[in-house]
N, C-alpha and C positions, 0 to 999 in steps of 0.2 A: 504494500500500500504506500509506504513510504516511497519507495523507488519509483513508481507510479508517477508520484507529485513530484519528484526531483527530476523527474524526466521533461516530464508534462512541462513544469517552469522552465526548463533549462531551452528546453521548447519553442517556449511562448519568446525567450529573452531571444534567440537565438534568429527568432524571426522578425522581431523589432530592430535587430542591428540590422538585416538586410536590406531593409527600407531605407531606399533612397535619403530620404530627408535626417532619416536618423544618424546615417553615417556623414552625411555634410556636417551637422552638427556634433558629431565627437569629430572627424576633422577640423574641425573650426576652434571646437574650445578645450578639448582636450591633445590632440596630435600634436596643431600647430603650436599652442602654448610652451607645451614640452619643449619640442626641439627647439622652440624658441629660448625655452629659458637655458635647456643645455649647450645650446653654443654659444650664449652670452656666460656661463662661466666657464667654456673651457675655451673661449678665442683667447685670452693671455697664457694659458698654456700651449696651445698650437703657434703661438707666437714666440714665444721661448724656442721651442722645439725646433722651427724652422730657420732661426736664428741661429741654434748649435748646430745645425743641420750646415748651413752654409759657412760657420766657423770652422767645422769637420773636414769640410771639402779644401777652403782655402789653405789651413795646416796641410792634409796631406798633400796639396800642388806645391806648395813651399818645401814641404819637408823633400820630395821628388827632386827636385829645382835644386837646391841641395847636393843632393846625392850625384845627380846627373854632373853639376859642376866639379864636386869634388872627383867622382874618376878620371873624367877628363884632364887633370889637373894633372893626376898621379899617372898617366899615359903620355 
């Protein structure tokens, strides 16, 4: 009996999400909010990251440059 009603509702909710209007509306105030609010605190950490990212890169061409110069050097 119980499993009945747990169905029955799971059901009923299951058919309210598929309606058009219904999903515009968690799109709207529930989807969009989220990602909204999650890439407003992680954009200063992708900012960081992209910044070590290109710090990363300019060391290893330097450290290269480097290396390339010193054999040359000893040849």
């Amino acid at each position: 009996m119980i499993n009945k009603l747990v169905k029955n509702t799971i059901d009923s909710i299951l058919a309210e999400i598929q309606k058009e209007e219904n999903q515009d509306i968690l799109k709207t105030y529930v989807l969009d909010t989220s990602v909204c609010y999650i890439l407003d605190k992680l954009f200063p950490y992708l900012i960081i990251i992209c910044i070590i990212f290109i710090l990363l890169v300019l060391l290893m061409i330097s450290i290269l440059v480097l290396l390339i110069n010193k054999q040359t050097t000893f040849n």
